[in-house]
ROVEX-330619 format. One record per residue: residue in three letters; y, z, x of N, C-alpha, C in turn. Coordinates in steps of 0.1 Angstrom, whole numbers, plus 5000, padded with zeros to 4 digits. Layout:
<recs>
ALA  Y  Z  X  Y  Z  X  Y  Z  X
...
</recs>
This chain:
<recs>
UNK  9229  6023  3420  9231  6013  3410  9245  6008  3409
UNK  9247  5997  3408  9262  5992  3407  9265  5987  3397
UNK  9281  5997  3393  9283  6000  3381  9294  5983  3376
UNK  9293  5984  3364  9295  5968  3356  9310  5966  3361
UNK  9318  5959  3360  9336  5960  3361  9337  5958  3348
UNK  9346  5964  3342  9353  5963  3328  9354  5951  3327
UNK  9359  5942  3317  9364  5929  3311  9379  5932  3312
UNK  9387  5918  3312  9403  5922  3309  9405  5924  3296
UNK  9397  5919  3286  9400  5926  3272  9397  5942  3276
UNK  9388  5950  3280  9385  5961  3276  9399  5969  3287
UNK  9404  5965  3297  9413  5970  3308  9429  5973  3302
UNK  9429  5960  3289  9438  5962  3283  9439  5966  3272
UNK  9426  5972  3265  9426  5979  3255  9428  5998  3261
UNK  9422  6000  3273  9428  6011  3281  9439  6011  3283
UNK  9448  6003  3291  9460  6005  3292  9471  6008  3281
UNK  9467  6003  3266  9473  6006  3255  9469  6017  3249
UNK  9464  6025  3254  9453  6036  3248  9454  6047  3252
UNK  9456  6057  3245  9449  6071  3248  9432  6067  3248
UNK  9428  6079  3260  9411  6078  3257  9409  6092  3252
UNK  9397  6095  3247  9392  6107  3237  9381  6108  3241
UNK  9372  6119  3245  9361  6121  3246  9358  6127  3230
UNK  9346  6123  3222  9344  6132  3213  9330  6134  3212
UNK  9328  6147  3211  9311  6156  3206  9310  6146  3193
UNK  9301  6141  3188  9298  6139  3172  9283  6147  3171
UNK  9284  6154  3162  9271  6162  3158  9267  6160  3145
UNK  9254  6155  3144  9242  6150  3132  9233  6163  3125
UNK  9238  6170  3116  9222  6177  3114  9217  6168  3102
UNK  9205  6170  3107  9190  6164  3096  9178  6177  3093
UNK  9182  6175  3079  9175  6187  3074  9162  6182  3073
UNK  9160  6171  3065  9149  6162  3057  9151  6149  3057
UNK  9139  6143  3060  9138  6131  3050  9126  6127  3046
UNK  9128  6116  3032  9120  6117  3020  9116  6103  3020
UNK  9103  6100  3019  9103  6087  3015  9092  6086  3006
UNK  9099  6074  2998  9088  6075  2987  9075  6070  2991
UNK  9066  6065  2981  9054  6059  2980  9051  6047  2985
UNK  9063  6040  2981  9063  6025  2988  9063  6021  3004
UNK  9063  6035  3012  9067  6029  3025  9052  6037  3031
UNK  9045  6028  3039  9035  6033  3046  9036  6041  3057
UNK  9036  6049  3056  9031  6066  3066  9020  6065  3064
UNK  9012  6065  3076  8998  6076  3081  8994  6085  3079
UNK  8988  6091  3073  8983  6105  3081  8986  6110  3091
UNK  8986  6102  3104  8984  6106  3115  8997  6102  3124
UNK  9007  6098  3117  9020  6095  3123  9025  6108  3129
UNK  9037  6103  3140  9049  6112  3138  9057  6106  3138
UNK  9067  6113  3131  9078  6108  3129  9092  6114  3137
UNK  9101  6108  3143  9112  6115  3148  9130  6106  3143
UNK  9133  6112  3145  9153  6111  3139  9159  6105  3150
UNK  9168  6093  3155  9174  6094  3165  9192  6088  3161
UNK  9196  6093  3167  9212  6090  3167  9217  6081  3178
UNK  9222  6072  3176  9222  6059  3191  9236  6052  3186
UNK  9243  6054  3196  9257  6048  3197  9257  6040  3212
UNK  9255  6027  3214  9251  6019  3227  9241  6018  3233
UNK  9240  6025  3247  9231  6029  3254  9228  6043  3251
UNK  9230  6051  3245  9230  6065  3243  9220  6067  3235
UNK  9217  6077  3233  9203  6084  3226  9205  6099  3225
UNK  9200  6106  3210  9200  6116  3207  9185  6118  3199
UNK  9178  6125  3200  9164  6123  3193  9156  6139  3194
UNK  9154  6137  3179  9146  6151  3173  9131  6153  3177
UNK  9130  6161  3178  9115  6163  3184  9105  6157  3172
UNK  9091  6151  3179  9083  6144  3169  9080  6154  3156
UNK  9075  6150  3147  9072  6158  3138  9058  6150  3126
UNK  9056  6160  3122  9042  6156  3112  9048  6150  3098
UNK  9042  6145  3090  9046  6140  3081  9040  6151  3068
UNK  9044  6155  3056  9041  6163  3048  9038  6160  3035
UNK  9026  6157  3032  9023  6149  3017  9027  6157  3007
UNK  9033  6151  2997  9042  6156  2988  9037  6155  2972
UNK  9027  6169  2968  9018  6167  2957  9022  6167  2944
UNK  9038  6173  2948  9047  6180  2935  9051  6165  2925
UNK  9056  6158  2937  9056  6140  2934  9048  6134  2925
UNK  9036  6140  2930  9024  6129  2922  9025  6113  2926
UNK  9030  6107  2936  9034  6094  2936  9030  6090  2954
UNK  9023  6098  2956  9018  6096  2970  9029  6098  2983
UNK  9042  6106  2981  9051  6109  2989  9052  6115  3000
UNK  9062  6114  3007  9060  6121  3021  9070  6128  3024
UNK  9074  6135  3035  9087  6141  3037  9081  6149  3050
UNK  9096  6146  3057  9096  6155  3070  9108  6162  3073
UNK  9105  6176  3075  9115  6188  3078  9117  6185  3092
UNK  9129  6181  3096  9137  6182  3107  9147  6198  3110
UNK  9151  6197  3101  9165  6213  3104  9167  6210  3120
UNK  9172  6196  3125  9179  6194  3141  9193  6191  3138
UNK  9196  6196  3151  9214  6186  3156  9211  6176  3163
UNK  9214  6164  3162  9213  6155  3170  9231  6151  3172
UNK  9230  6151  3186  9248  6151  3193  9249  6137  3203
UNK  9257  6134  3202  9261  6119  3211  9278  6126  3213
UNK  9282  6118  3227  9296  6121  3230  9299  6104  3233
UNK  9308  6105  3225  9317  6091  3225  9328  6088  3230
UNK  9335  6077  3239  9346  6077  3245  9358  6069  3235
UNK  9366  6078  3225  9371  6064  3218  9386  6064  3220
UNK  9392  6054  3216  9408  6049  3225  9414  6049  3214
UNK  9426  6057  3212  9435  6054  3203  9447  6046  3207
UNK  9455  6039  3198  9460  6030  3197  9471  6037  3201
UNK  9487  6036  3211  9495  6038  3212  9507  6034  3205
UNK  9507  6025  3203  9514  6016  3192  9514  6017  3174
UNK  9500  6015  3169  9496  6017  3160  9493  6034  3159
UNK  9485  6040  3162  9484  6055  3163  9468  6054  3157
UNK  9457  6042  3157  9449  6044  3150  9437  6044  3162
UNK  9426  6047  3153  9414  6042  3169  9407  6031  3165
UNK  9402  6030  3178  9389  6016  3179  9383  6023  3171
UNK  9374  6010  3161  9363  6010  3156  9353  6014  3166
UNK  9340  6021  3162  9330  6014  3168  9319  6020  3162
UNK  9305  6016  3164  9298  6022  3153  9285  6026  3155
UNK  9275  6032  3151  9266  6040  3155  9254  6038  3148
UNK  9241  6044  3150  9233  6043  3141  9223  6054  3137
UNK  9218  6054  3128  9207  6064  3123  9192  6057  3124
UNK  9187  6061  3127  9173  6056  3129  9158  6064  3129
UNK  9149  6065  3123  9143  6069  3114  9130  6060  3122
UNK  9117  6070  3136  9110  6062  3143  9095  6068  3138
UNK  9088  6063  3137  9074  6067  3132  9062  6063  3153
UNK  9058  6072  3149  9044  6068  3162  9031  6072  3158
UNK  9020  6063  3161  9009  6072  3159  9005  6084  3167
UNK  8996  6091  3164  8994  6102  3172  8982  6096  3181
UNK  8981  6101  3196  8967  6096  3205  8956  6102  3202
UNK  8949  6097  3204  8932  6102  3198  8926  6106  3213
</recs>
């Protein structure tokens, strides 16, 4: 596969740059949702951490009706790390880093019959 060429913006953001490799590590204990959001029965649900092309993702999991609520609620026990390594450039001049930004994401599937 043939890999992209940088931009001159991004060649000159290296050149002014320290680069940084960094670990970032997510744990996800739980999450809760209330009544209002439709869950299955028969869903799973998984966690993923995504900064670009990258992917970090928790094993599927069952959804757990939640009777203590009374309100038709759900919740799913995760207890995962979800890890991404990111390349980020600090500023030589300024001493600060590039932004850049990531996301949390929260995927439901049905289960196959």
């Amino acid at each position: 596969m043939l890999k992209k060429r940088p931009s001159v913006k991004n060649l000159m953001i290296r050149r002014q740059s320290e680069i940084y490799k960094i670990l970032f590590q997510i744990t996800v204990h739980k999450t809760y949702f209330p009544y209002r959001v439709p869950i299955d029965n028969d869903s799973e649900i998984s966690c993923c951490f995504e900064r670009g092309g990258k992917m970090s993702s928790s094993m599927d999991k069952t959804p757990i009706f939640n009777e203590e609520e009374g309100n038709n609620s759900f919740e799913v026990i995760f207890n995962e790390t979800l890890s991404l390594v990111a390349t980020l450039y600090k500023s030589k001049a300024k001493g600060t880093f590039q932004e850049k930004s990531a996301s949390l994401v929260v995927r439901t599937k049905k289960k196959s019959t």
